[in-house]
PQR file with spaces between the fields and no chain letter, atoms N, CA, C, O and H, PARSE charges and radii, in Angstrom:
ATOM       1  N    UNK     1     -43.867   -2.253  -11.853 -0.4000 1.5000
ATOM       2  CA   UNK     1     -43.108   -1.297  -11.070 -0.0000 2.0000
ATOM       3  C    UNK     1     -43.018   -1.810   -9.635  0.5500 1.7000
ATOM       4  O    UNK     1     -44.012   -1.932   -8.918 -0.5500 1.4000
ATOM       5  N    UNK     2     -41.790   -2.101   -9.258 -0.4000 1.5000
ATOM       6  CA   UNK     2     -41.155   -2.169   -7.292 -0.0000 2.0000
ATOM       7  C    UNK     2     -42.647   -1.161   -6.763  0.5500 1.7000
ATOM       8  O    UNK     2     -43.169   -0.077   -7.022 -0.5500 1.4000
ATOM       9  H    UNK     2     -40.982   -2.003   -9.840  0.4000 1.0000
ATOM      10  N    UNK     3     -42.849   -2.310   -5.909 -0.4000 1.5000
ATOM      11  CA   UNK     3     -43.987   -1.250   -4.762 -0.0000 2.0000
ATOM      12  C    UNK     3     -42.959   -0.138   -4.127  0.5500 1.7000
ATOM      13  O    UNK     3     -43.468    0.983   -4.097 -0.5500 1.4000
ATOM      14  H    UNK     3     -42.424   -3.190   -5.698  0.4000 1.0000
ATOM      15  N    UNK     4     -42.051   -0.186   -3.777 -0.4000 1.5000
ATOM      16  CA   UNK     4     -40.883    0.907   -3.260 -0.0000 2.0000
ATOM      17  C    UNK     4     -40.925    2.078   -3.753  0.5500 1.7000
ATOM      18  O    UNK     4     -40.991    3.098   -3.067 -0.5500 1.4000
ATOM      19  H    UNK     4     -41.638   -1.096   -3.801  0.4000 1.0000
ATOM      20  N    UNK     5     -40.873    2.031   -5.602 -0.4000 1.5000
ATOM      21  CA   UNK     5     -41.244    2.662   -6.511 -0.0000 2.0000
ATOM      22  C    UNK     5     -42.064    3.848   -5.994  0.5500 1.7000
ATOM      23  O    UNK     5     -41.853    5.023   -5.694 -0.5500 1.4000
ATOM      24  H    UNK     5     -40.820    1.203   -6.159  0.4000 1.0000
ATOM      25  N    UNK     6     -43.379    2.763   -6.039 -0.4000 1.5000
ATOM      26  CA   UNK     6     -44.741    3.519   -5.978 -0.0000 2.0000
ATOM      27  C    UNK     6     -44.978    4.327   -4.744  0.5500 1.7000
ATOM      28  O    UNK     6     -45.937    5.091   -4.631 -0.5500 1.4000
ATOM      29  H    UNK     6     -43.550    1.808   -6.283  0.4000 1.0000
ATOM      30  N    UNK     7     -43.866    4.089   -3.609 -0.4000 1.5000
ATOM      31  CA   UNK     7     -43.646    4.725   -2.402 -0.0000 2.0000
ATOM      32  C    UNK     7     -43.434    6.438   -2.387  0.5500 1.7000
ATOM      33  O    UNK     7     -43.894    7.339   -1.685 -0.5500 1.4000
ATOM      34  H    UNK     7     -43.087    3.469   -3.700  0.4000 1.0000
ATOM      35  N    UNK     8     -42.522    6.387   -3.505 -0.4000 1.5000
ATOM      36  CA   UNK     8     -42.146    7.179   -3.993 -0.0000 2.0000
ATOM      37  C    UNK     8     -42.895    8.696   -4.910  0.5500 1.7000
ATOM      38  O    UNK     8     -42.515    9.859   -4.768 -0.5500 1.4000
ATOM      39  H    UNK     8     -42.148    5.655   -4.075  0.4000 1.0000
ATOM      40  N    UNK     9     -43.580    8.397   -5.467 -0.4000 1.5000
ATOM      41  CA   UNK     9     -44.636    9.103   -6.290 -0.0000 2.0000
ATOM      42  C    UNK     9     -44.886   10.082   -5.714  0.5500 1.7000
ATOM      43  O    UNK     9     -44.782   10.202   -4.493 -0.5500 1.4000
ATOM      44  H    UNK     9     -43.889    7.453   -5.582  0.4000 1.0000
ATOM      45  N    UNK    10     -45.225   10.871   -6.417 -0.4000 1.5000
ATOM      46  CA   UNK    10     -45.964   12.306   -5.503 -0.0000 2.0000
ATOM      47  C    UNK    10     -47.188   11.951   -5.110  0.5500 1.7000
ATOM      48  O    UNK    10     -47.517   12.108   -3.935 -0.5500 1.4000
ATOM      49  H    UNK    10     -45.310   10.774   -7.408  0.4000 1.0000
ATOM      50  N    UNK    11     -48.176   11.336   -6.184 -0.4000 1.5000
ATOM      51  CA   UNK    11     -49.213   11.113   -5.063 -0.0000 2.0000
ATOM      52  C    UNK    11     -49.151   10.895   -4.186  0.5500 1.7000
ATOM      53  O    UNK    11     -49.741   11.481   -3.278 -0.5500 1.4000
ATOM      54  H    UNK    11     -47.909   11.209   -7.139  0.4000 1.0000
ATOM      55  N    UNK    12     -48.386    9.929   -4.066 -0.4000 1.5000
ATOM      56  CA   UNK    12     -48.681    8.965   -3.210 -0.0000 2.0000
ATOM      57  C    UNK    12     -48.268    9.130   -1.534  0.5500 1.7000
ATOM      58  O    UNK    12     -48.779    8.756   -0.478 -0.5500 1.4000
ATOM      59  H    UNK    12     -47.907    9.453   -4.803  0.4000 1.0000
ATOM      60  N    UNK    13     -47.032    9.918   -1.930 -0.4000 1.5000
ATOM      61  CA   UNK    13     -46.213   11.338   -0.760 -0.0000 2.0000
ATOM      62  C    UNK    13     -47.010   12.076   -0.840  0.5500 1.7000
ATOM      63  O    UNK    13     -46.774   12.790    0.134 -0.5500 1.4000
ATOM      64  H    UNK    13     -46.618   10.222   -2.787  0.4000 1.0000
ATOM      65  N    UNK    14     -47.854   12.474   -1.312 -0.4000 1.5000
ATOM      66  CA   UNK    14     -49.313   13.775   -1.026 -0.0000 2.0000
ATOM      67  C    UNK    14     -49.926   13.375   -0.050  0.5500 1.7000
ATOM      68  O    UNK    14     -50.123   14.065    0.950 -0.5500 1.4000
ATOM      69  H    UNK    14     -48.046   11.893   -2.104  0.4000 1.0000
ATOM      70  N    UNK    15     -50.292   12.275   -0.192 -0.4000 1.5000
ATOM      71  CA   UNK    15     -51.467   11.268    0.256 -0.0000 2.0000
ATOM      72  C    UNK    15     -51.170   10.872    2.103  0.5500 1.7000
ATOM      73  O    UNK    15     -51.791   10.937    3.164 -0.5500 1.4000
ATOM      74  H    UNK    15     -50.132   11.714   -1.004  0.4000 1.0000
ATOM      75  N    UNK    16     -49.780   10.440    1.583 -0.4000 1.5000
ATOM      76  CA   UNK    16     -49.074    9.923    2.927 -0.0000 2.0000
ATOM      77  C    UNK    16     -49.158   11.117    3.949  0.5500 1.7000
ATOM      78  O    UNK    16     -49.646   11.078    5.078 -0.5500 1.4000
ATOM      79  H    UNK    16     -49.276   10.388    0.721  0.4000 1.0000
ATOM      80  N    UNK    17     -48.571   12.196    3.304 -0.4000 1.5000
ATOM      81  CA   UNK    17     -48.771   13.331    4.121 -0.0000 2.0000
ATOM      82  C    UNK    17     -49.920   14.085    4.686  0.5500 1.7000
ATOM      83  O    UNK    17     -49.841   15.017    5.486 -0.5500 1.4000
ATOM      84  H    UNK    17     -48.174   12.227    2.387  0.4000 1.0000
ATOM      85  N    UNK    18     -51.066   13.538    4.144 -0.4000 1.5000
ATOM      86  CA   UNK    18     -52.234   14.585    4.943 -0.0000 2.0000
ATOM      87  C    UNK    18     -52.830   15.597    3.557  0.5500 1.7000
ATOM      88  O    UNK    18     -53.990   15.941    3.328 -0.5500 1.4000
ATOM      89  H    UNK    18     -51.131   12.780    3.494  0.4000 1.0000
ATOM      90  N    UNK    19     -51.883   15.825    2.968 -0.4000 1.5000
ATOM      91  CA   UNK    19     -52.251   16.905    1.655 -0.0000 2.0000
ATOM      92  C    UNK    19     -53.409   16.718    1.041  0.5500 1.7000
ATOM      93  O    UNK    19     -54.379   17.473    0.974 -0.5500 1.4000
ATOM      94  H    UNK    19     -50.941   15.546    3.154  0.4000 1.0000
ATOM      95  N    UNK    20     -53.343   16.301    0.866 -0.4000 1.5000
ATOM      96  CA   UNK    20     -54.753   15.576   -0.428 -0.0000 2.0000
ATOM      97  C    UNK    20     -55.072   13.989   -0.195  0.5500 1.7000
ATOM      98  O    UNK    20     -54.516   13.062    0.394 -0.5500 1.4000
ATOM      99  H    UNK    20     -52.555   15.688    0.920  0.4000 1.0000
ATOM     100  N    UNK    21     -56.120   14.146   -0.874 -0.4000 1.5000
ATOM     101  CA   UNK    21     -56.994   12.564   -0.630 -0.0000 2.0000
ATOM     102  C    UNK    21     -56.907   12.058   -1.775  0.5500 1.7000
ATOM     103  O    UNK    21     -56.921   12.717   -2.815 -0.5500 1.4000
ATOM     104  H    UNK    21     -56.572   14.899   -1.351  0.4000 1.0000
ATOM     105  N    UNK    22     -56.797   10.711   -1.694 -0.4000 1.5000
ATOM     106  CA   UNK    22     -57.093    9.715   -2.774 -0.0000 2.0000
ATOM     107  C    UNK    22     -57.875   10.314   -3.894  0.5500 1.7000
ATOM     108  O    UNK    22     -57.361   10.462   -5.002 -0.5500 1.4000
ATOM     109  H    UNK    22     -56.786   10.176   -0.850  0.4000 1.0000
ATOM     110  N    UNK    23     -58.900   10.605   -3.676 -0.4000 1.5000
ATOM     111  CA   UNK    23     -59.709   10.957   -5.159 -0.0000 2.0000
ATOM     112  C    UNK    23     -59.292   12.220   -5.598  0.5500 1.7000
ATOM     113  O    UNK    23     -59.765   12.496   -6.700 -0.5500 1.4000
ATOM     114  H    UNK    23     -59.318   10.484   -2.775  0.4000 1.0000
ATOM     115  N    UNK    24     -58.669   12.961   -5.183 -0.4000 1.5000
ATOM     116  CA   UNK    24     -57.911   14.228   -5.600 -0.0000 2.0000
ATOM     117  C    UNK    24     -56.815   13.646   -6.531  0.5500 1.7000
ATOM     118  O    UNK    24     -56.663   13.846   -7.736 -0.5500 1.4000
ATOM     119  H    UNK    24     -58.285   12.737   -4.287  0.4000 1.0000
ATOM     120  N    UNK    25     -56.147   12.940   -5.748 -0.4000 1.5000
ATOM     121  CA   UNK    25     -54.946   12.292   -7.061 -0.0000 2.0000
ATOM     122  C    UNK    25     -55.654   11.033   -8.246  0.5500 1.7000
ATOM     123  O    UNK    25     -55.405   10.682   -9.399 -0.5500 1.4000
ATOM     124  H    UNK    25     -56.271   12.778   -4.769  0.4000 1.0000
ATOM     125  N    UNK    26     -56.180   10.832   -7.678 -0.4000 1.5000
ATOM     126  CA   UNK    26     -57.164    9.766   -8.798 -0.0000 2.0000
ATOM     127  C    UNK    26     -57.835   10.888   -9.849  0.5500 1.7000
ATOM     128  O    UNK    26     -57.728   10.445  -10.993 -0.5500 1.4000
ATOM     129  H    UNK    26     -56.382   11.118   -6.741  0.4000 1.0000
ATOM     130  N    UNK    27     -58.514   12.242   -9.829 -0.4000 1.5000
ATOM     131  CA   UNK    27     -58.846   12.901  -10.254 -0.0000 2.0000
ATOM     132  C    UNK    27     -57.593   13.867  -11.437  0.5500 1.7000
ATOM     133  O    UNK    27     -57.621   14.279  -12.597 -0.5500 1.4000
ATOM     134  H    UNK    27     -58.600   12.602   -8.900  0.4000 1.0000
ATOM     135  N    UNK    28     -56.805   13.868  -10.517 -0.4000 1.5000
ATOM     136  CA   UNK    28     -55.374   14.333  -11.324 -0.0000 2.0000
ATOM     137  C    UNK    28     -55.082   13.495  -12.541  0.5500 1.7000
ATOM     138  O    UNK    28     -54.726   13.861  -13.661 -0.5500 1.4000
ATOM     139  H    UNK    28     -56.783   13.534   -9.575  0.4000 1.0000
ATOM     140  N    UNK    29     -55.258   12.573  -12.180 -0.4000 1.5000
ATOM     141  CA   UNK    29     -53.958   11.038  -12.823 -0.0000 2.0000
ATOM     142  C    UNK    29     -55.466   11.205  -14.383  0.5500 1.7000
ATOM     143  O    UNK    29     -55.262   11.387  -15.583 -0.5500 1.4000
ATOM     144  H    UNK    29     -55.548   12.276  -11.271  0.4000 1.0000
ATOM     145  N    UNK    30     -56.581   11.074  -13.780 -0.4000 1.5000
ATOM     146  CA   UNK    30     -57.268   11.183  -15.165 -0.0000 2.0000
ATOM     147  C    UNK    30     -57.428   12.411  -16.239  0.5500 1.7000
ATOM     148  O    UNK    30     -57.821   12.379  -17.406 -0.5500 1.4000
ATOM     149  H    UNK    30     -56.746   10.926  -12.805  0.4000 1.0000
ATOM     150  N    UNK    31     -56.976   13.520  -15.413 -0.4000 1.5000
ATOM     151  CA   UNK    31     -57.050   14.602  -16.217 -0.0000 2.0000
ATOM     152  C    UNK    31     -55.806   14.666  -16.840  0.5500 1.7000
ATOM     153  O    UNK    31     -55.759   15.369  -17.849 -0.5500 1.4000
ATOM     154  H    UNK    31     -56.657   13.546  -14.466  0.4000 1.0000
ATOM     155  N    UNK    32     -54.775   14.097  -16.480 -0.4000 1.5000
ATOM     156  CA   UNK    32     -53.472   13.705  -17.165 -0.0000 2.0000
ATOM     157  C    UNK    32     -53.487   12.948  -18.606  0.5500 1.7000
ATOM     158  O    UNK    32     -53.320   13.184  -19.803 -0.5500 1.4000
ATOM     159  H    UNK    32     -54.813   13.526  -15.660  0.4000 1.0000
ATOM     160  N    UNK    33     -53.782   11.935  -17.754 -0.4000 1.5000
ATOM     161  CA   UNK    33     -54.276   11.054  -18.717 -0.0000 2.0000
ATOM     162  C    UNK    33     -55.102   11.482  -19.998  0.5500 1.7000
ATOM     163  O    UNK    33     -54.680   11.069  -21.078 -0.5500 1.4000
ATOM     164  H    UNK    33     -53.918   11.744  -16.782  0.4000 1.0000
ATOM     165  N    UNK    34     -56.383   12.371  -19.981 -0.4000 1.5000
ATOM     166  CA   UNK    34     -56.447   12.365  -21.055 -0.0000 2.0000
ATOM     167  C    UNK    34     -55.897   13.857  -21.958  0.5500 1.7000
ATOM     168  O    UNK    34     -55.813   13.934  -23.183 -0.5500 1.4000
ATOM     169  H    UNK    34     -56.726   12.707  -19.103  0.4000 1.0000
ATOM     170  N    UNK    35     -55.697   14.531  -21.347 -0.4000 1.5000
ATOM     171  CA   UNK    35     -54.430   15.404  -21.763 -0.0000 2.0000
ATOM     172  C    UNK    35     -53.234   15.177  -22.461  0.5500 1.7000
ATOM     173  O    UNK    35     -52.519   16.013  -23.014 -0.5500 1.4000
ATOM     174  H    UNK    35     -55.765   14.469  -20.351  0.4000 1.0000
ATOM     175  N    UNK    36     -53.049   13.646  -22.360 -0.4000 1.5000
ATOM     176  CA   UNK    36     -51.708   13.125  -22.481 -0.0000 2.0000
ATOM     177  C    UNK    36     -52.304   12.322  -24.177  0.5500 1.7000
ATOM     178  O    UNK    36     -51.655   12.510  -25.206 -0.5500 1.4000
ATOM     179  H    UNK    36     -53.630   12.967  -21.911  0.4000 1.0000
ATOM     180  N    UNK    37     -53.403   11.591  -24.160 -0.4000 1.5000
ATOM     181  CA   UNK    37     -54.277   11.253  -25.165 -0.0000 2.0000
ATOM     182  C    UNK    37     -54.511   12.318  -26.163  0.5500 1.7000
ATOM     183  O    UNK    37     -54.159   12.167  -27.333 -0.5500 1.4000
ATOM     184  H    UNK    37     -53.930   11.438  -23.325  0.4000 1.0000
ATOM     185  N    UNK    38     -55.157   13.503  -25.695 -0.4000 1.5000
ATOM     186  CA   UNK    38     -55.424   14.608  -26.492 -0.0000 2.0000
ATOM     187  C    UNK    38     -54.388   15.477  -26.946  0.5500 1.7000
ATOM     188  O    UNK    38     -54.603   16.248  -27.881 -0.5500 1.4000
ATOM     189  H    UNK    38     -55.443   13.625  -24.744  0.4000 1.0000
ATOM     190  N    UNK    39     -53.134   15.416  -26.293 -0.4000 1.5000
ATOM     191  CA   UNK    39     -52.212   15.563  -27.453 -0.0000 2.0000
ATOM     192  C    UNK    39     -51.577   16.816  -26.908  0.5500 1.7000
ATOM     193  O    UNK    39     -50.711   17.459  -27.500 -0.5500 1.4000
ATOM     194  H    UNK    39     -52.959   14.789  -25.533  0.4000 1.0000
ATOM     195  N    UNK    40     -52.158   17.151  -25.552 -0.4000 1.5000
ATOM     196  CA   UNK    40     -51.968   18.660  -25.124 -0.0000 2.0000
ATOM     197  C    UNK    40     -50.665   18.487  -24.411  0.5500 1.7000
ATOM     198  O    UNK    40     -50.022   17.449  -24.253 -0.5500 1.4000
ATOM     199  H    UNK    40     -52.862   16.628  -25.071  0.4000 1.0000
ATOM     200  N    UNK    41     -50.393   19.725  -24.004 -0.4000 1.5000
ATOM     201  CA   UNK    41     -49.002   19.618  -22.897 -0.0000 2.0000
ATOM     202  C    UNK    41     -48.852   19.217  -21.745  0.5500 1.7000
ATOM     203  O    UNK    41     -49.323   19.788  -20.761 -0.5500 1.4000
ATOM     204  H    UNK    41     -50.914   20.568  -24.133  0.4000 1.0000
ATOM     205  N    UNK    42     -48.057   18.002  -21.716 -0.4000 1.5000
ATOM     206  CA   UNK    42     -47.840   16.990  -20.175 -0.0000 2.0000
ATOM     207  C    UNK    42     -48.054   18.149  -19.441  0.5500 1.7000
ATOM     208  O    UNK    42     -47.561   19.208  -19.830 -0.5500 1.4000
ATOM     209  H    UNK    42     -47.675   17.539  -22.515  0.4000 1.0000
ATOM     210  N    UNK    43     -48.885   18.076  -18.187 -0.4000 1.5000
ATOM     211  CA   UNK    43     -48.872   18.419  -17.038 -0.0000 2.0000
ATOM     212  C    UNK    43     -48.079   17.481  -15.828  0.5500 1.7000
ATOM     213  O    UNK    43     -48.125   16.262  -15.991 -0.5500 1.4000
ATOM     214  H    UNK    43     -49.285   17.216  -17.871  0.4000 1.0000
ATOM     215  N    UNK    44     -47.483   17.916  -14.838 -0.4000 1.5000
ATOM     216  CA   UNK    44     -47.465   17.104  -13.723 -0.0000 2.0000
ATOM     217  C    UNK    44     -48.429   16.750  -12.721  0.5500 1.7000
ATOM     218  O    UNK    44     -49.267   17.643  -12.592 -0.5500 1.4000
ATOM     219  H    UNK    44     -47.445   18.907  -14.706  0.4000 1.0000
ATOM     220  N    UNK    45     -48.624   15.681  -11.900 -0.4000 1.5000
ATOM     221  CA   UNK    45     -49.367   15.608  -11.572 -0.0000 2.0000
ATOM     222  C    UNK    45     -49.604   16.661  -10.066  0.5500 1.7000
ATOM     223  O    UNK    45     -50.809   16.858   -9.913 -0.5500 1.4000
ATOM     224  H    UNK    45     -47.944   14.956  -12.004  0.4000 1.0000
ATOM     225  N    UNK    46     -49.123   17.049   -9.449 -0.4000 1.5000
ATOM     226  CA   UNK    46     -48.713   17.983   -8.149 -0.0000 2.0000
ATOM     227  C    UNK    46     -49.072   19.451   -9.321  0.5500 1.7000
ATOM     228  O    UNK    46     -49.911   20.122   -8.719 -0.5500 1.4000
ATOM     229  H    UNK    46     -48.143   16.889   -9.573  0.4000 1.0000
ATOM     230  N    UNK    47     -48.777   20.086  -10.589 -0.4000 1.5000
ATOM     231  CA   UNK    47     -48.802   20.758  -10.762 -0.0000 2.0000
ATOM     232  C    UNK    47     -50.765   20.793  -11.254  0.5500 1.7000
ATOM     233  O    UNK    47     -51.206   21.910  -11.525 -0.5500 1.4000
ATOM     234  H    UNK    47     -48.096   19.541  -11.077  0.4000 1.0000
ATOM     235  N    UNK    48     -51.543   19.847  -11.311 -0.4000 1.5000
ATOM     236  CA   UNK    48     -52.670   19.595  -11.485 -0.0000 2.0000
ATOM     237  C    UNK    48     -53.626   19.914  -10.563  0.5500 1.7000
ATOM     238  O    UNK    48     -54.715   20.481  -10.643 -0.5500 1.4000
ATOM     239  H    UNK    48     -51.185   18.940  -11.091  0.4000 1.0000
ATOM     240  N    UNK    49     -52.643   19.163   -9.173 -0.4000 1.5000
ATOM     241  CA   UNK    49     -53.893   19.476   -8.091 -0.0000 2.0000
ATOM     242  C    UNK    49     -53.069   20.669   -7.508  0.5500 1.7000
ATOM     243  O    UNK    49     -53.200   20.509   -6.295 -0.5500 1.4000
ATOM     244  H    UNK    49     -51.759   18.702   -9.108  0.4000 1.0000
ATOM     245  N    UNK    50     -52.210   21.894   -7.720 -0.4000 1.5000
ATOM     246  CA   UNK    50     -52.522   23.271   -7.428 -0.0000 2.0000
ATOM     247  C    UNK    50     -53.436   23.668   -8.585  0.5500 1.7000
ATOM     248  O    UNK    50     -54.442   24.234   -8.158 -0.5500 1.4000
ATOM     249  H    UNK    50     -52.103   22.023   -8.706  0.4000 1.0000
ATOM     250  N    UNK    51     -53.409   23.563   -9.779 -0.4000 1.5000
ATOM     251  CA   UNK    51     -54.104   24.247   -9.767 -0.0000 2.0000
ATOM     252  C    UNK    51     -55.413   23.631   -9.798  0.5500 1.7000
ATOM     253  O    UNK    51     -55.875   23.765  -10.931 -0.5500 1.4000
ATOM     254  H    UNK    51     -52.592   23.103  -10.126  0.4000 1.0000
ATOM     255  N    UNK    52     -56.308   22.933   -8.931 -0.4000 1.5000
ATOM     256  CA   UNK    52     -57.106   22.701   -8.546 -0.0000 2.0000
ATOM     257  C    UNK    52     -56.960   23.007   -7.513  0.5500 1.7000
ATOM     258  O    UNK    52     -57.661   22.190   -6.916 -0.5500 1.4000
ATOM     259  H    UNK    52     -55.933   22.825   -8.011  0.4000 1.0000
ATOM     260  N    UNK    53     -56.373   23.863   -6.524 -0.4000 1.5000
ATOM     261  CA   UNK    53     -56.633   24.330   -5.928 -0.0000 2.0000
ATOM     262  C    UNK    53     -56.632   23.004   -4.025  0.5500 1.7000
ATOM     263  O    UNK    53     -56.957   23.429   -2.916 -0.5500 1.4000
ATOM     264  H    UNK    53     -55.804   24.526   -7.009  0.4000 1.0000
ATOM     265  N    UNK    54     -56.166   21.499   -4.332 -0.4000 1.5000
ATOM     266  CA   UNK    54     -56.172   21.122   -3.865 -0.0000 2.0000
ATOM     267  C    UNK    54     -54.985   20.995   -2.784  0.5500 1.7000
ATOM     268  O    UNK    54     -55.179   20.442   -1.701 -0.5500 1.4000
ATOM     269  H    UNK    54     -55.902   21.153   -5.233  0.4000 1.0000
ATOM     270  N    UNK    55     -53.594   21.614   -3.197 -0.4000 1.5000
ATOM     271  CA   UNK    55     -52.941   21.410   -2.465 -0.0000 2.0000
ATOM     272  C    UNK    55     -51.866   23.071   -2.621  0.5500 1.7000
ATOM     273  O    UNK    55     -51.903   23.871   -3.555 -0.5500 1.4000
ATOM     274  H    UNK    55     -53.436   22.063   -4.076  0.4000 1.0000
ATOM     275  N    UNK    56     -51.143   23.129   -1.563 -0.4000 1.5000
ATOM     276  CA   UNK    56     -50.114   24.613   -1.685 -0.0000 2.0000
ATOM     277  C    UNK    56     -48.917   24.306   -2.560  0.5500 1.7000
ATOM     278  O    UNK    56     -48.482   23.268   -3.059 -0.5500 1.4000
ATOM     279  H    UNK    56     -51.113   22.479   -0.804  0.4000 1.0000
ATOM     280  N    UNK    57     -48.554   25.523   -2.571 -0.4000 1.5000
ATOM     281  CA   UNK    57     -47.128   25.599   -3.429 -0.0000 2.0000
ATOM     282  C    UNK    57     -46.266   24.809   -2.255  0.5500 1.7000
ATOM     283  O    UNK    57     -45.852   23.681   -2.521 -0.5500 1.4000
ATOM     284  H    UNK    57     -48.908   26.366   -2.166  0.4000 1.0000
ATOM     285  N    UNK    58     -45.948   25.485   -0.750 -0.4000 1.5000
ATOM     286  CA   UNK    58     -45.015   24.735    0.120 -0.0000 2.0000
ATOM     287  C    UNK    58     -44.916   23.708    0.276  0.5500 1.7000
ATOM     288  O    UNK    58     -43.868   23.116    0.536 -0.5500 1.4000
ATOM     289  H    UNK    58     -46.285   26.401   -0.534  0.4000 1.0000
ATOM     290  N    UNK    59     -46.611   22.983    0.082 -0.4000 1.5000
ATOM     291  CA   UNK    59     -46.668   21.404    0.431 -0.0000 2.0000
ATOM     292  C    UNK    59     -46.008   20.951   -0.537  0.5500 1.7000
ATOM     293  O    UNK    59     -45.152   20.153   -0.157 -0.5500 1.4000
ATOM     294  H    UNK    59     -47.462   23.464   -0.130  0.4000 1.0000
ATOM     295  N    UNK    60     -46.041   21.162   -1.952 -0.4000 1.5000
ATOM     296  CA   UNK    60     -45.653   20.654   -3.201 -0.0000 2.0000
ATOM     297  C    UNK    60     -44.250   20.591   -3.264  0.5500 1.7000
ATOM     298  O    UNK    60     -43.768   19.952   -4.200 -0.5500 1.4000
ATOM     299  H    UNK    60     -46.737   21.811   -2.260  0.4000 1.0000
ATOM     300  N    UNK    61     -43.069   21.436   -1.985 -0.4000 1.5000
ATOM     301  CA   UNK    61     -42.186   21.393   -2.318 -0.0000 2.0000
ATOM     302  C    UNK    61     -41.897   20.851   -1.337  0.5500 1.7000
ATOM     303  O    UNK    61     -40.934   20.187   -1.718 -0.5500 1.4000
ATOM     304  H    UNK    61     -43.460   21.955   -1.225  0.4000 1.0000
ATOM     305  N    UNK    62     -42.061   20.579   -0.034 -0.4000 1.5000
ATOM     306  CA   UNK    62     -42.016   19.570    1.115 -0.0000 2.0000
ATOM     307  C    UNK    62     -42.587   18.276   -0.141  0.5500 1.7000
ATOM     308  O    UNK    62     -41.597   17.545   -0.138 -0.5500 1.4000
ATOM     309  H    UNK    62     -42.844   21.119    0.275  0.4000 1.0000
ATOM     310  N    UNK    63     -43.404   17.752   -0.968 -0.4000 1.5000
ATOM     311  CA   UNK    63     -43.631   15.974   -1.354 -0.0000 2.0000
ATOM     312  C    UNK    63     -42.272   16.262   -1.761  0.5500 1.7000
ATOM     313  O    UNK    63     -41.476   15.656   -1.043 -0.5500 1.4000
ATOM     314  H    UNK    63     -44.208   18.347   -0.970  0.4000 1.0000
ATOM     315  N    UNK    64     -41.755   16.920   -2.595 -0.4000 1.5000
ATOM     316  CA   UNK    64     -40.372   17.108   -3.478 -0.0000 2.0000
ATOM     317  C    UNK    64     -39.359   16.717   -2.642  0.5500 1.7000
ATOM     318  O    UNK    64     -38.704   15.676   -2.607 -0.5500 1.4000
ATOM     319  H    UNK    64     -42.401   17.412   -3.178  0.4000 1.0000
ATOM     320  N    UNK    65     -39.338   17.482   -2.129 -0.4000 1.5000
ATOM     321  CA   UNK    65     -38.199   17.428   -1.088 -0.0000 2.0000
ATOM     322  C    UNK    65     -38.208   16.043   -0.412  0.5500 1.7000
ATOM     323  O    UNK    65     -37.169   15.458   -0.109 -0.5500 1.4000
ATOM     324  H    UNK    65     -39.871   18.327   -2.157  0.4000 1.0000
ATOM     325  N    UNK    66     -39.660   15.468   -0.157 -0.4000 1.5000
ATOM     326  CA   UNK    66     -39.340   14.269    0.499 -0.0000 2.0000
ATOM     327  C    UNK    66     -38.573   13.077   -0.489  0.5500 1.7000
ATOM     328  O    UNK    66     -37.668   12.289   -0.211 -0.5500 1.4000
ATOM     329  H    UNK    66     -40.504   15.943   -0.404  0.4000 1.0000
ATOM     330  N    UNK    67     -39.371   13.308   -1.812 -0.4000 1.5000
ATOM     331  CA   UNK    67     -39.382   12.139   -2.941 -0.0000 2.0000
ATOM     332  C    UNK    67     -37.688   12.589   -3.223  0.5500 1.7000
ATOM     333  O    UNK    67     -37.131   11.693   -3.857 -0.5500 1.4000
ATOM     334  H    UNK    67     -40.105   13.948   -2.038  0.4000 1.0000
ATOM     335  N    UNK    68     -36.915   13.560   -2.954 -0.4000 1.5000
ATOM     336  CA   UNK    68     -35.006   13.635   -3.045 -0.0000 2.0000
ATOM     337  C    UNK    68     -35.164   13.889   -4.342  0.5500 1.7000
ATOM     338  O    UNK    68     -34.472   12.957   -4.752 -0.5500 1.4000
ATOM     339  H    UNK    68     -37.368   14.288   -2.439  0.4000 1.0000
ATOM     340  N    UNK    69     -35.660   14.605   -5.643 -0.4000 1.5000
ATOM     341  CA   UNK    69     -35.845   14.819   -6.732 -0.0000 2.0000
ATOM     342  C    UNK    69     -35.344   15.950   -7.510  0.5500 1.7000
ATOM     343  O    UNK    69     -35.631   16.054   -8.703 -0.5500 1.4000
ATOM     344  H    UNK    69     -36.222   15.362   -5.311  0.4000 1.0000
């Protein structure tokens, strides 16, 4: 994947922004992950860390809004 790409991501626009920290989205991406293994229903990853409680609904729509989605 273009590093440009990866510019792009919500984490990674979480991250950039102040929202959440690295191990918050590292923490996401694995609970995805094995969710995604176990067969359960895709989560997003922004929809993971609300409800962990790590980030707001507004922020979530300010990464959106940034990522043009």
């Amino acid at each position: 994947m273009p590093i440009k790409k990866l510019d792009k991501r919500f984490g990674t626009v979480a991250i950039k922004k102040g929202f959440v920290e690295p191990e918050n989205v590292f923490e996401a991406m694995e609970i995805q992950i094995l969710e995604n293994l176990e067969g359960t229903e895709h989560r997003l990853i922004g929809q993971i860390l609300w409800e962990k409680g790590y980030i707001t609904t507004k922020q979530i729509d300010e990464v959106v809004k940034f990522m043009d989605i």
